[in-house]
TILUM-850809 format. One record per residue (C-alpha): residue in one letter; y negated, x negated, z negated. Coordinates in steps of 0.25 Angstrom, whole numbers, plus 5000, padded with zeros to 4 digits. Layout:
<rs>
{"A",{Y,X,Z}}
...
</rs>
This chain:
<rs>
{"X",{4969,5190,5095}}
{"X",{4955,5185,5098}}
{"X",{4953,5169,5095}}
{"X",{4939,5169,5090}}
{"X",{4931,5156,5096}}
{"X",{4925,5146,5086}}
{"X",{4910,5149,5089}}
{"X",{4912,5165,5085}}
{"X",{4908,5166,5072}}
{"X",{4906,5178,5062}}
{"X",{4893,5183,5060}}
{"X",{4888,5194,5052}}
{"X",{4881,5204,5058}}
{"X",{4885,5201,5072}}
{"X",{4896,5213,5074}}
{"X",{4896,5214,5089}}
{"X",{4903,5226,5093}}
{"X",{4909,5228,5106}}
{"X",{4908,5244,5113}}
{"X",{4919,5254,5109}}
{"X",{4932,5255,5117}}
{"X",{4932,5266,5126}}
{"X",{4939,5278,5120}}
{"X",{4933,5275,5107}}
{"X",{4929,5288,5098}}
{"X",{4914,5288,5093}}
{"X",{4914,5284,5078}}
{"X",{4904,5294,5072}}
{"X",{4914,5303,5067}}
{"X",{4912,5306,5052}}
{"X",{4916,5314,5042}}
{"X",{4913,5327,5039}}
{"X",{4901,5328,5029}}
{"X",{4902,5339,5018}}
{"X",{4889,5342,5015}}
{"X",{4883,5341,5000}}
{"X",{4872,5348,4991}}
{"X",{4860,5337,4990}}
{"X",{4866,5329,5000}}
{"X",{4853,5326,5010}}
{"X",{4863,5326,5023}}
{"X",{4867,5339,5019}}
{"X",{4853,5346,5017}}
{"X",{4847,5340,5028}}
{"X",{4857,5347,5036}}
{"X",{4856,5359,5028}}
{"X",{4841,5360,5030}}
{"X",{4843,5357,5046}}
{"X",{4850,5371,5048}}
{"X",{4838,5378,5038}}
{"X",{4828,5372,5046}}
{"X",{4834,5381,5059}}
{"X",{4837,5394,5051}}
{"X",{4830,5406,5056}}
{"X",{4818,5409,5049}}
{"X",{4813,5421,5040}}
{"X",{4827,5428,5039}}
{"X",{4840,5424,5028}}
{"X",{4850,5416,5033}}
{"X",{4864,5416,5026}}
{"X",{4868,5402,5021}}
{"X",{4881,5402,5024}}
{"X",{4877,5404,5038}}
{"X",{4868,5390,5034}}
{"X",{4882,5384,5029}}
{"X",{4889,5388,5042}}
{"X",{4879,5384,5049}}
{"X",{4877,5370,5043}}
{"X",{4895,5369,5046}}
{"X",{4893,5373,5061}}
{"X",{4881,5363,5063}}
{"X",{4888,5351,5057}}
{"X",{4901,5351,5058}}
{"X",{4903,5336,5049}}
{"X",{4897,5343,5039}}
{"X",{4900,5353,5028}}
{"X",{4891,5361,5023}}
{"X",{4896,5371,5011}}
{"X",{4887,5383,5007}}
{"X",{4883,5377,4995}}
{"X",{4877,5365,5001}}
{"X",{4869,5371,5009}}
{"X",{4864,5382,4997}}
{"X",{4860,5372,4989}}
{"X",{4852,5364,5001}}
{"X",{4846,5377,5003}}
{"X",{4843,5381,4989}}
{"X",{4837,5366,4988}}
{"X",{4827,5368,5001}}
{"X",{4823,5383,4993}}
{"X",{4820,5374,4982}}
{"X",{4810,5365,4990}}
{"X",{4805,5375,4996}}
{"X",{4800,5384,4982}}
{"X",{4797,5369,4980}}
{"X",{4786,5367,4993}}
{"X",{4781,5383,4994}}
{"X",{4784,5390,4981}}
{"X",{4791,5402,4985}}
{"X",{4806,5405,4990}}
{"X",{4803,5414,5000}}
{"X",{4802,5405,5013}}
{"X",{4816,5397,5009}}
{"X",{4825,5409,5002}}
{"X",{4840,5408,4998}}
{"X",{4844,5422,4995}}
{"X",{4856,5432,4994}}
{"X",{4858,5439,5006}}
{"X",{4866,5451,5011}}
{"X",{4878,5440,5016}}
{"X",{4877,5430,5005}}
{"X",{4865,5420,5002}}
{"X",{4852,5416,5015}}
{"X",{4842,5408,5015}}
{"X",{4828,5413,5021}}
{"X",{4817,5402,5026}}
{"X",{4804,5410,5029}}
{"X",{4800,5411,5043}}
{"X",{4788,5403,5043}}
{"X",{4781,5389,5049}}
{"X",{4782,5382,5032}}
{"X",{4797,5383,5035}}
{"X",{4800,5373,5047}}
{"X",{4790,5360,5041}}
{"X",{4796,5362,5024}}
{"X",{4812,5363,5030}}
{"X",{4810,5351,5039}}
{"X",{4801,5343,5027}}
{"X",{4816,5347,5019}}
{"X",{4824,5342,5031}}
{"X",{4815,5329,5033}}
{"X",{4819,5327,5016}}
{"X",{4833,5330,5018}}
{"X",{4834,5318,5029}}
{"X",{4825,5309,5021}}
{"X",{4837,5310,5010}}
{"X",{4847,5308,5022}}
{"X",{4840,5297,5027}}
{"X",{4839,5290,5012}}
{"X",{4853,5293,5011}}
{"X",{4858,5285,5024}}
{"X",{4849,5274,5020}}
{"X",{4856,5273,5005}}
{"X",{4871,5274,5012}}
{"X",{4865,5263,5022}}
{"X",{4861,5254,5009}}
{"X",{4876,5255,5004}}
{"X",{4886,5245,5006}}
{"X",{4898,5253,5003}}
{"X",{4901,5266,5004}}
{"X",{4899,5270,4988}}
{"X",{4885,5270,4982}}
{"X",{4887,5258,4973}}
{"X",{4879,5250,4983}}
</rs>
């Protein structure tokens, strides 16, 4: 046991930390993350793999879904999730062109596609919905940062 010395007094804000032991495991495991509906961490995501999808041709959204669960293995992304993230860029984007035919959810042959239209309007309104999704994220991490417990009661 460490005898402290009179002079070494307790300050706040002064934690001095020394380095790791060696051996020492990195600390950034976390938990998995089950994704949710609304949820902005989730869309972003979500709106990350639409943004890569082939052009012009339907895409089966279960291979979204599997697609979402291979490329982030913390996370869980169900299927209806990613419909409704889906059903909500369709929405905005009837909302900024007035038709559904560049951003089409439809039945297909093996269950329900999504079709974006194969053109240069596509790239610039996906990554103006992505820079909103990350906005929300962002917003988010600032109000968990403002908290001074882990419920929201302040």
């Amino acid at each position: 046991m460490s005898v402290l010395s009179p002079d070494t007094r307790t300050v706040p804000g002064l934690l001095q930390l020394r380095p790791a032991p060696a051996g020492m495991p990195e600390p950034t495991l976390q938990p998995p993350t089950v994704a949710e509906s609304g949820d902005p961490f989730s869309t972003l995501r979500i709106v990350d793999l639409v943004a890569r999808m082939e052009r012009g041709r339907p895409i089966r959204i279960d291979d979204l879904v599997d697609s979402l669960n291979a490329r982030h293995l913390d996370w869980l992304f169900s299927r209806a999730v990613v419909v409704d993230a889906l059903v909500a860029l369709e929405v905005n984007w009837m909302a900024d062109y007035r038709n559904a035919a560049g951003f089409a959810i439809q039945d297909g042959k093996y269950g329900a596609t999504i079709t974006l239209e194969d053109s240069p309007r596509v790239d610039p309104w996906i990554v103006g919905q992505a820079l909103r999704a990350a906005s929300a994220c962002r917003q988010a991490l600032v109000g968990f940062s403002r908290l001074d417990r882990a419920t929201s009661d302040g």
